[in-house]
C-alpha positions as CSV (number, residue, x, y, z in Angstrom):
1,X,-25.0,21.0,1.4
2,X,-22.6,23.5,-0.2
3,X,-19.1,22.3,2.0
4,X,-20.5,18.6,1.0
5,X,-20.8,19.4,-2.6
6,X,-17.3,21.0,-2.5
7,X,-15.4,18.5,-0.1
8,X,-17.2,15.7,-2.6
9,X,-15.4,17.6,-6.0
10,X,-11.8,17.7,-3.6
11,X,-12.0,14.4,-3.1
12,X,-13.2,12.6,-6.3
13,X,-13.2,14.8,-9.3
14,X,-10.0,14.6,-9.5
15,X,-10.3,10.6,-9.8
16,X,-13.2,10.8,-12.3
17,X,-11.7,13.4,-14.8
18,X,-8.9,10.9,-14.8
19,X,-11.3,8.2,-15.3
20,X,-13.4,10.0,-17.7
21,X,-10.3,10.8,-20.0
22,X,-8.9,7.3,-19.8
23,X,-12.3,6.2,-21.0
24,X,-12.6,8.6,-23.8
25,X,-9.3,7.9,-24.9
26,X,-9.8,4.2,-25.4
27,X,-13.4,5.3,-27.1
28,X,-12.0,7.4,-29.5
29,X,-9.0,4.9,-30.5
30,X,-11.5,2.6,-31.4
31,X,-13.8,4.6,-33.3
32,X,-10.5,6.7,-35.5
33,X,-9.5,3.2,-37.0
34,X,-7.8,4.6,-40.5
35,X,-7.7,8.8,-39.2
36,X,-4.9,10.8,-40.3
37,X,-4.9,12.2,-36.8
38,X,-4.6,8.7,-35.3
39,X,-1.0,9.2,-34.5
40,X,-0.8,12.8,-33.7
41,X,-3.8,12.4,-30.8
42,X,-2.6,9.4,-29.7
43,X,1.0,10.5,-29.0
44,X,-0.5,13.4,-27.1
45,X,-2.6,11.5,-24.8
46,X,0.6,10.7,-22.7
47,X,0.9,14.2,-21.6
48,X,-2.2,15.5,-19.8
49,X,-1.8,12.8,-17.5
50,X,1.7,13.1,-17.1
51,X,1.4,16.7,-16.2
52,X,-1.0,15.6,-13.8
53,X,1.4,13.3,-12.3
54,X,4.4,15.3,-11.8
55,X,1.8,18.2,-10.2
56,X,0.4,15.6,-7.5
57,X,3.9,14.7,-6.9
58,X,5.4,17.6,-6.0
59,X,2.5,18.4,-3.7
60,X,3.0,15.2,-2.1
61,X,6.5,15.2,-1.4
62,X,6.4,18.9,0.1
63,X,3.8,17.7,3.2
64,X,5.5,17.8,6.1
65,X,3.8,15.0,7.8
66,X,5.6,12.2,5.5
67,X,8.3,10.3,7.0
68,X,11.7,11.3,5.3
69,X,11.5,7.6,3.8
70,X,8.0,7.8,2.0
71,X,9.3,11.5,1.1
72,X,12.2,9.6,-0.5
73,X,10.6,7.0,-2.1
74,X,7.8,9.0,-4.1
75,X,10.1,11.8,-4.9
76,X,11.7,9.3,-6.9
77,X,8.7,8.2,-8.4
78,X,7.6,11.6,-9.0
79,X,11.2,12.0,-10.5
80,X,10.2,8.9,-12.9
81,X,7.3,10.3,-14.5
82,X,9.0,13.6,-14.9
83,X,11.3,11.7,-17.0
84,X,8.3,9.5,-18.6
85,X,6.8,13.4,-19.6
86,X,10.1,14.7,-21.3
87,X,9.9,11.5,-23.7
88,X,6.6,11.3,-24.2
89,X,6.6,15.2,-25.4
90,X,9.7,14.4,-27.1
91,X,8.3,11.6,-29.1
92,X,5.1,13.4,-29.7
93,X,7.1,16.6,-31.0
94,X,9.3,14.5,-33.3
95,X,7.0,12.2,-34.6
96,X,3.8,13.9,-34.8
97,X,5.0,17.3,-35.5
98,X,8.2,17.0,-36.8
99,X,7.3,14.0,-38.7
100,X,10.8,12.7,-38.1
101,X,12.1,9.0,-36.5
102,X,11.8,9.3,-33.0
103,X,13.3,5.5,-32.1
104,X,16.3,6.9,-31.2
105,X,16.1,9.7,-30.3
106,X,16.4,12.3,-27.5
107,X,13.1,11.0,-26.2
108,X,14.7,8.2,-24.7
109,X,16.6,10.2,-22.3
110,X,13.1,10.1,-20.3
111,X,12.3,6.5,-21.3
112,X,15.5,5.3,-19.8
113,X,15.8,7.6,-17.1
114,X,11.9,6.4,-15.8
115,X,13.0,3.0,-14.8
116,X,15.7,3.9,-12.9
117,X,13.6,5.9,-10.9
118,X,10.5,4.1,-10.8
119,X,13.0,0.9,-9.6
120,X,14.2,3.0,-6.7
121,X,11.1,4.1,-5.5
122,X,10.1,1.0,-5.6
123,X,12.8,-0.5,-3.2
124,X,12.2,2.2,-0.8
125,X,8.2,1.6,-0.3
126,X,9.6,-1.9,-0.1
127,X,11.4,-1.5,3.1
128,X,10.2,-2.2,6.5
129,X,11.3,-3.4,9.7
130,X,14.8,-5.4,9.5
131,X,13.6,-8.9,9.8
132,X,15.9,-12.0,10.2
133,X,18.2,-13.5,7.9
134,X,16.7,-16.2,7.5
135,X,13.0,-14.3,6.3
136,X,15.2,-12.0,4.4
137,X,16.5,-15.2,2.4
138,X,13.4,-16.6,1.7
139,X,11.9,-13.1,0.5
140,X,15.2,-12.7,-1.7
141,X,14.5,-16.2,-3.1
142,X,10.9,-15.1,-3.9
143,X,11.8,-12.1,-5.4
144,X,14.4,-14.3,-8.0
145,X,11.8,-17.0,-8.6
146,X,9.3,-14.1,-10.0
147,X,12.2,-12.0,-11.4
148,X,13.3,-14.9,-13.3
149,X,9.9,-16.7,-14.7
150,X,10.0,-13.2,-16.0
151,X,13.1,-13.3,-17.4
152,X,12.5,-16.4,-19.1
153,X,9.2,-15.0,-20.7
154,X,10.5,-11.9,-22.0
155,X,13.5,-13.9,-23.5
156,X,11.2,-16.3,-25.6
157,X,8.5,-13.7,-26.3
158,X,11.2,-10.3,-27.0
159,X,15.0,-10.5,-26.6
160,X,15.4,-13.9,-28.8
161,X,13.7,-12.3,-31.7
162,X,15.8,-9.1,-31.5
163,X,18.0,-8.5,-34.9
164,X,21.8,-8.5,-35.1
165,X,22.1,-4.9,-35.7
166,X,24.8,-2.8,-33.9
167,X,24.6,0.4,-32.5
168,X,21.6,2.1,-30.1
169,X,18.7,0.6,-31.3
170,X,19.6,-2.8,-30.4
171,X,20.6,-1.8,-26.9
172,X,17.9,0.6,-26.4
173,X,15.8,-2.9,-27.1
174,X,17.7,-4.5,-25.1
175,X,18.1,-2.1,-22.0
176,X,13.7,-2.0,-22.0
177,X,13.0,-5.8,-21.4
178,X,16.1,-6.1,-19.2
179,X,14.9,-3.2,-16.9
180,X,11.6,-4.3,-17.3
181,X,12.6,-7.8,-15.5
182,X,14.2,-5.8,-12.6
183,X,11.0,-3.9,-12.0
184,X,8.9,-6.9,-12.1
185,X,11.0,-8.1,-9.4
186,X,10.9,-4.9,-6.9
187,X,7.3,-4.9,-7.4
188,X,7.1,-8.2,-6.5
189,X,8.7,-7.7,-3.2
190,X,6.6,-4.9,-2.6
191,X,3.2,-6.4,-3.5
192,X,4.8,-9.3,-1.2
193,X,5.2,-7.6,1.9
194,X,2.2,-5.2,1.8
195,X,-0.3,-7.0,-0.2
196,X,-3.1,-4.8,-1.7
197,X,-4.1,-2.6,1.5
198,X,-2.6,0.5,0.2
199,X,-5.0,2.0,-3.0
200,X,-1.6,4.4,-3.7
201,X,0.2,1.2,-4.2
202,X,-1.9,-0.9,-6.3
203,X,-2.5,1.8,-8.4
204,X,0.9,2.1,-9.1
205,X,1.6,-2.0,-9.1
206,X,-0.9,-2.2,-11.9
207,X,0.5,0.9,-13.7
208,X,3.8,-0.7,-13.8
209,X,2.6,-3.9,-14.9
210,X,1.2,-2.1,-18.1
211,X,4.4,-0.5,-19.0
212,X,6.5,-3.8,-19.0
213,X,3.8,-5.8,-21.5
214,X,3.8,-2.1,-23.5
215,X,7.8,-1.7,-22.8
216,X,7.9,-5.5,-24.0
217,X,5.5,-4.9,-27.3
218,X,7.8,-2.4,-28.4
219,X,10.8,-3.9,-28.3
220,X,9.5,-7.1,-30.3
221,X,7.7,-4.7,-32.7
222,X,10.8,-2.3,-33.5
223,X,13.0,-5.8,-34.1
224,X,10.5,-7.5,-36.1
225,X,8.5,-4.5,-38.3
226,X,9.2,-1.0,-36.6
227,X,7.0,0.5,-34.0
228,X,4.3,3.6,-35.5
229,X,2.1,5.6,-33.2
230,X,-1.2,5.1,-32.8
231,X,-0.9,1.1,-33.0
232,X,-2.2,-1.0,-30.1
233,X,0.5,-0.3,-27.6
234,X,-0.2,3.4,-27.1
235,X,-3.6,1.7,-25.0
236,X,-1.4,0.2,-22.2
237,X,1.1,2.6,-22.6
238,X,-1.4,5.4,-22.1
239,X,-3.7,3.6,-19.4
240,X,-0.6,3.1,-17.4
241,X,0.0,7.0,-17.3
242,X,-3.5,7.6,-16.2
243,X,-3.4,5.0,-13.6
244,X,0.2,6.4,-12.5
245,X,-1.4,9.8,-12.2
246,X,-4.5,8.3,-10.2
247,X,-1.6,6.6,-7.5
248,X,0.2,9.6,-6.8
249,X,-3.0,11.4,-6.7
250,X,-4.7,9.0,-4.2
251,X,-1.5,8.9,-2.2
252,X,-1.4,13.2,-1.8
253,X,-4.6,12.8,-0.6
254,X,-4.0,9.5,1.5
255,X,-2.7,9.6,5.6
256,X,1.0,10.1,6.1
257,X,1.3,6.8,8.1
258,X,4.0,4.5,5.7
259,X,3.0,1.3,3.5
260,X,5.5,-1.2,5.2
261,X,3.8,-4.2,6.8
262,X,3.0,-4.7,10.3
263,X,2.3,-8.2,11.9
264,X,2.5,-11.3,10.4
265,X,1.0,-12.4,7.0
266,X,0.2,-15.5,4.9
267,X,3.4,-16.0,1.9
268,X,2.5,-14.5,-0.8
269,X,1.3,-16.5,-4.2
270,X,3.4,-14.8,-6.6
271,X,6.2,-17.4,-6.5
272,X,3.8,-20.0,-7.4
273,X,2.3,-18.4,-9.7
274,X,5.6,-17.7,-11.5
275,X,6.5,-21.2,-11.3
276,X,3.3,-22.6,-12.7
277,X,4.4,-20.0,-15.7
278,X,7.7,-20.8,-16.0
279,X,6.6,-24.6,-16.5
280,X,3.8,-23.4,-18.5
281,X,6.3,-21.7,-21.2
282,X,8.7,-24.8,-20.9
283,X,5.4,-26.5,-23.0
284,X,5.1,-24.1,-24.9
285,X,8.7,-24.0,-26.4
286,X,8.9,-27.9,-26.7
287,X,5.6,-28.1,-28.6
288,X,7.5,-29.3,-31.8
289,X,9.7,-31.4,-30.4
290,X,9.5,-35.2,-29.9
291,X,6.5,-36.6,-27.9
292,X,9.4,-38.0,-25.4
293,X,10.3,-35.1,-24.5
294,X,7.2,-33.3,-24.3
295,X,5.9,-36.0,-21.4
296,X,9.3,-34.8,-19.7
297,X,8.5,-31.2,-19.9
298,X,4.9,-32.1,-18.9
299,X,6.3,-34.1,-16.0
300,X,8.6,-30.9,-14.5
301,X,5.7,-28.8,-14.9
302,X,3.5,-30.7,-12.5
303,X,6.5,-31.6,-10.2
304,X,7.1,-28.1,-9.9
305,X,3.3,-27.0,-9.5
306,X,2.4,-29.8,-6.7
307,X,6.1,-28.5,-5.1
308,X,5.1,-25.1,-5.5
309,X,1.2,-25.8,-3.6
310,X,3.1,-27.9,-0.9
311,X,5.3,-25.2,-0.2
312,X,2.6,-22.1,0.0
313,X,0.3,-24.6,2.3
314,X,3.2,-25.1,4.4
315,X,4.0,-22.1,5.2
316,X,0.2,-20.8,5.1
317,X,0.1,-23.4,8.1
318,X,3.3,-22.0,9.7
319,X,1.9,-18.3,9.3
320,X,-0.9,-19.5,11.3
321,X,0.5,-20.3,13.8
322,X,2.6,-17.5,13.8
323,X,-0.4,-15.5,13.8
324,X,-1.8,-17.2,16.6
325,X,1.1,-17.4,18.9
326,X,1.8,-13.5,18.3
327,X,-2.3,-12.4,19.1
328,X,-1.6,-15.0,22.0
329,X,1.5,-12.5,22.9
330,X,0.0,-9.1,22.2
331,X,-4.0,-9.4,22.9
332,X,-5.1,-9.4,26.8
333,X,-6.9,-12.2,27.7
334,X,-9.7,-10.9,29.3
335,X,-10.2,-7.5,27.3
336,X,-9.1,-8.7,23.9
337,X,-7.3,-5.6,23.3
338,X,-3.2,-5.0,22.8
339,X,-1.5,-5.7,26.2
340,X,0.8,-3.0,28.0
341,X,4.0,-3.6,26.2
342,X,2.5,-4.2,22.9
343,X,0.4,-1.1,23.0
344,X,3.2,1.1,23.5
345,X,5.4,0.1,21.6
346,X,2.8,0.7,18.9
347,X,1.7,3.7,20.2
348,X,5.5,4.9,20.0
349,X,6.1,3.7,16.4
350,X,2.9,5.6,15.7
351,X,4.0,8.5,17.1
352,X,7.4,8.4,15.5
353,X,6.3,8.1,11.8
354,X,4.5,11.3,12.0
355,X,6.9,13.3,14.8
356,X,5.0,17.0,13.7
357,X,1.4,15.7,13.2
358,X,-0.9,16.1,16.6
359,X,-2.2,12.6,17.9
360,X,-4.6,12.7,21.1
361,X,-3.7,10.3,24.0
362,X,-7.4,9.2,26.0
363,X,-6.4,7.9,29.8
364,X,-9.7,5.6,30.8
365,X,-10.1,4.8,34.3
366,X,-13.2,2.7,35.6
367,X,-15.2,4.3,38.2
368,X,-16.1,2.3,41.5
369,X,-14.2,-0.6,39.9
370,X,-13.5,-1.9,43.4
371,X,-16.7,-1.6,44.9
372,X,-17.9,-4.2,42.5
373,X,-14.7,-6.4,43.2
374,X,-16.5,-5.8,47.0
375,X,-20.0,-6.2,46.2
376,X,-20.3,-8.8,43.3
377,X,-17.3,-10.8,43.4
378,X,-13.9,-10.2,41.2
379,X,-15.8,-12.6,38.5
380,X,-18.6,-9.7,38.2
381,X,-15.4,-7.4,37.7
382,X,-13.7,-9.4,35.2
383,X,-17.0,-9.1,32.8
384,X,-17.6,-5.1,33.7
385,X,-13.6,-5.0,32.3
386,X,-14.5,-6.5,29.6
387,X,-17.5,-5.4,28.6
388,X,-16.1,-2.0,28.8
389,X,-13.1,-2.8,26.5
390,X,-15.5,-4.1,24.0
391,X,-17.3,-1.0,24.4
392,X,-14.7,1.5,23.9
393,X,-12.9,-0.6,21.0
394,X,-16.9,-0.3,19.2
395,X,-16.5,3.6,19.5
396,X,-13.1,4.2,18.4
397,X,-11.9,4.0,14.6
398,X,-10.3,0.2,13.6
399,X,-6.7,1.8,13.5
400,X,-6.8,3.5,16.4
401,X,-4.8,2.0,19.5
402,X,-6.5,0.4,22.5
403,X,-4.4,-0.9,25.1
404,X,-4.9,-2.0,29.0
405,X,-2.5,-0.3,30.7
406,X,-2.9,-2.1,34.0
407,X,-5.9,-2.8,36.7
408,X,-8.9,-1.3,35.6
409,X,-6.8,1.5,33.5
410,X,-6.5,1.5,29.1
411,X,-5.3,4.1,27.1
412,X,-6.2,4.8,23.6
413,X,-3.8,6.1,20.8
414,X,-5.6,8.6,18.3
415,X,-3.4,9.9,15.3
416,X,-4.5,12.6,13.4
417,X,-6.7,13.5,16.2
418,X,-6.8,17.1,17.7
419,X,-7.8,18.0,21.3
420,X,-11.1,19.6,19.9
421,X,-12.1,16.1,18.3
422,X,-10.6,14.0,21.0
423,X,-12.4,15.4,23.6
424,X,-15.4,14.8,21.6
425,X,-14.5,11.1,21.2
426,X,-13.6,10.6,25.4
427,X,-16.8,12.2,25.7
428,X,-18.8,9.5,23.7
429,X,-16.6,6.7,25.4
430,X,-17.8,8.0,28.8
431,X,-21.5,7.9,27.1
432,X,-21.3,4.4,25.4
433,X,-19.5,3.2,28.8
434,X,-22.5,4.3,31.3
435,X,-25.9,3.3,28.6
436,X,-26.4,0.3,29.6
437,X,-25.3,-1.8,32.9
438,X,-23.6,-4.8,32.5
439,X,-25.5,-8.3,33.3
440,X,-23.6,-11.0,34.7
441,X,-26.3,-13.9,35.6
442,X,-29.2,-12.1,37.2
443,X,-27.0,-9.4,38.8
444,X,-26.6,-5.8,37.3
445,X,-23.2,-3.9,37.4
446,X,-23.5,-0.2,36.9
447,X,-20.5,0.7,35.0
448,X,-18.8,4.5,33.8
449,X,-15.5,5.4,33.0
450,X,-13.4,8.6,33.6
451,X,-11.4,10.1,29.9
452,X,-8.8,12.1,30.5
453,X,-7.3,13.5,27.5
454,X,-4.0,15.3,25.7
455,X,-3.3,16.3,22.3
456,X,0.3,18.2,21.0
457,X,1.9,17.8,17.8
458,X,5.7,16.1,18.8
459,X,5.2,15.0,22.0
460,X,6.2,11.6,23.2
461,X,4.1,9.0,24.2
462,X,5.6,9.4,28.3
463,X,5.2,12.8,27.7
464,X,1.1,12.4,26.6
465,X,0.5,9.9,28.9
466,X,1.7,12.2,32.0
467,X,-0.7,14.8,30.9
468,X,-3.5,12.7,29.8
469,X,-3.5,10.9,33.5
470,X,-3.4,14.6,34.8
471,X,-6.4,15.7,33.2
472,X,-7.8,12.3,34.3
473,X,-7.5,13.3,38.0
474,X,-8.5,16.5,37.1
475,X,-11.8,14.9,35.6
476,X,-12.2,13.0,38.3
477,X,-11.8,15.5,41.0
478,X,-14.4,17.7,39.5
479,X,-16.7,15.2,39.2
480,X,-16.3,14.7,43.0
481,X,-17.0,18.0,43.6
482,X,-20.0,18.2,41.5
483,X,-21.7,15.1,43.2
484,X,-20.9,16.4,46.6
485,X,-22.5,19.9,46.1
């Protein structure tokens, strides 16, 4: 119980004392209503979890196992909460402390250093694959639709009621919103091409989205009234630190394998969503105007929302297909798992995104497969094939690659996976293989399979295949021998 107890604090305490201090955070803010120490605490709170961020960061980008563009791409956004920390001190120092105007001030050397960073971290967990001009249109047109609903909100909501004053303070109000527009619109693309598989990136989707309405509440309250701490915005503001602590956290602890997307997907809805937005704020600004021209603006609003439905079913339907024709392409027919060509070239892009971790390679030969060809007809041996494919893809993990490499032969791709623990896997393959016979009408198929098996750290896939089949002969030969004496 004692390594379960301490793997369970590794693993979660981390996440709860996060939790447990957003939650007494927001507790306390509403219980101090009217404390003298409202804005000395609450300009405080930024830190703890900004030290926490930085810390995970670092640790994550010195693992070895990244690939040098996840190592890129969360060094800069361990870079942008480094900078988020030296303004939030800064601002906590001068205003708290010092009791002195921290809006401007060196503090927002950090403020406008974070999006910077944050933006091109961003674009680099963004990048996958080079896909076709035409997809990389559509994307980019997907990317201004949101970028620009968003545009359009923060200009009626923010920018139009900024003051006429000169100087910093009206482009430091200026510069937040703006930036604030071009990270809407990198995490869009992101949250576009990998949906919400990734917990790491979530987190840090949502994190971001609380810093533009906090970013946003600023600027309109330093235009309108002037911005004090401890006022409403230090609860998104402070959230998003804690939840941009959690990300990098979960992503230290998370595999090294990169968040790009793989395989075909449905559109995302953000464009439609923006759209129904955009048409929703055109209402809103026209409210007081003539009744004519309110019908027009309710008019584009659900032209543009039936336009925006059509074109998401559309292409729902086209992804579909997509879908279909590309499992058509990469599945066998008879196993269900990845054919030859698709299964390596998976198996190499595995490979290559971790080049020093050790992956185990599992060779998987039938045994006797052509004596029930022989004996029960090649129909019989169609259903032992694949009722041994179905049995070794129910023993293996989900991401783990199974592939029929040719005849009676599969291979199966485990990353992460020593020798040690692979050999314990081939071993329960060879177990769940030989339970239970297979039934095809009223006859009864014995069935086994041979595992031969090779782990290294930086080998390539030839190079584990060659040595997996040779400790498959090896396997088999002894077996041989063993029956014979």
């Amino acid at each position: 119980m004692a390594p379960a107890r301490r793997a369970w604090r590794r693993g979660w305490l981390p996440f709860g004392l996060l939790g447990a201090y957003l939650v007494g955070y927001l507790v306390w803010f509403v219980a101090s209503a009217g404390s003298s120490l409202r804005t000395f605490i609450s300009d405080a709170a930024y830190l703890p979890p900004g030290v926490v961020g930085v810390i995970a960061g670092v640790a994550l980008v010195r693992r070895r196992d990244l690939t040098g563009r996840t190592r890129l791409a969360w060094g800069f956004i361990t870079g942008a909460i480094a900078f988020r920390l030296f303004g939030d001190t800064s601002w906590w120092w001068l205003e708290a402390v010092r009791e002195e105007e921290p809006f401007p001030s060196v503090a927002d050397v950090g403020f406008v250093g974070f999006p910077l960073l944050f933006f091109a971290g961003l674009a680099l967990l963004g990048r996958g694959p080079r896909s076709p001009l035409r997809e990389r249109a559509l994307e980019a047109l997907d990317v201004l639709v949101v970028a620009a609903s968003a545009f359009a909100a923060i200009w009626f909501f923010v920018l139009r009621h900024l003051e006429s004053t000169d100087g910093l303070p009206l482009a430091l109000n200026i510069y937040y919103p703006v930036t604030d527009v071009v990270l809407i619109g990198a995490a869009a693309r992101v949250l576009m091409r990998t949906g919400t598989r990734s917990p790491a990136l979530l987190a840090t989707l949502t994190a971001c989205a609380l810093f533009v309405v906090a970013d946003c509440g600023f600027a309109y309250l330093s235009a309108t009234g002037g911005f004090v701490g401890g006022e409403w915005l230090d609860i998104p503001w402070v959230s998003a630190c804690v939840i941009f602590a959690t990300a990098v956290e979960l992503r230290r602890r998370g595999p090294a394998r990169r968040e790009d997307l793989v395989g075909a997907r449905p559109p995302s809805l953000l464009p439609m969503v923006a759209v129904i937005g955009i048409g929703a704020l055109l209402v809103w600004a026209v409210l007081d105007a003539s009744s004519g021209l309110l019908v027009t603006a309710l008019a584009v609003v659900a032209v543009l929302t039936m336009s925006a439905f059509r074109q998401v079913l559309g292409s729902r339907q086209y992804a579909s297909l997509a879908a279909r024709y590309r499992a058509m392409a990469t599945r066998d027919a008879l196993t269900g798992v990845l054919t030859r060509g698709e299964g390596m070239a998976r198996a190499d892009a595995v490979l290559a995104a971790a080049p020093r971790a050790v992956s185990a390679l599992l060779m998987l030969d039938m045994d006797r497969f052509k004596e029930i060809n022989d004996r029960y007809g090649h129909p019989a041996g169609d259903a032992a094939l694949a009722a041994v494919a179905e049995r070794v893809r129910s023993t293996v993990q989900q991401d783990d690659i199974v592939c029929r490499y040719g005849g009676d032969e599969f291979f199966v791709l485990l990353p992460d996976l020593d020798a040690h623990r692979a050999r314990r896997v081939a071993d329960r393959i060879e177990q769940s293989v030989a339970a239970d016979p297979v039934r095809v009408g009223t006859q009864v198929l014995p069935v086994a399979v041979t595992v031969g098996v090779a782990a290294r750290a930086g080998a390539t896939l030839p190079r584990l295949m060659e040595e997996a089949d040779t400790a498959l002969r090896a396997r088999k030969t002894l077996r041989r021998t063993q029956r014979a004496a």
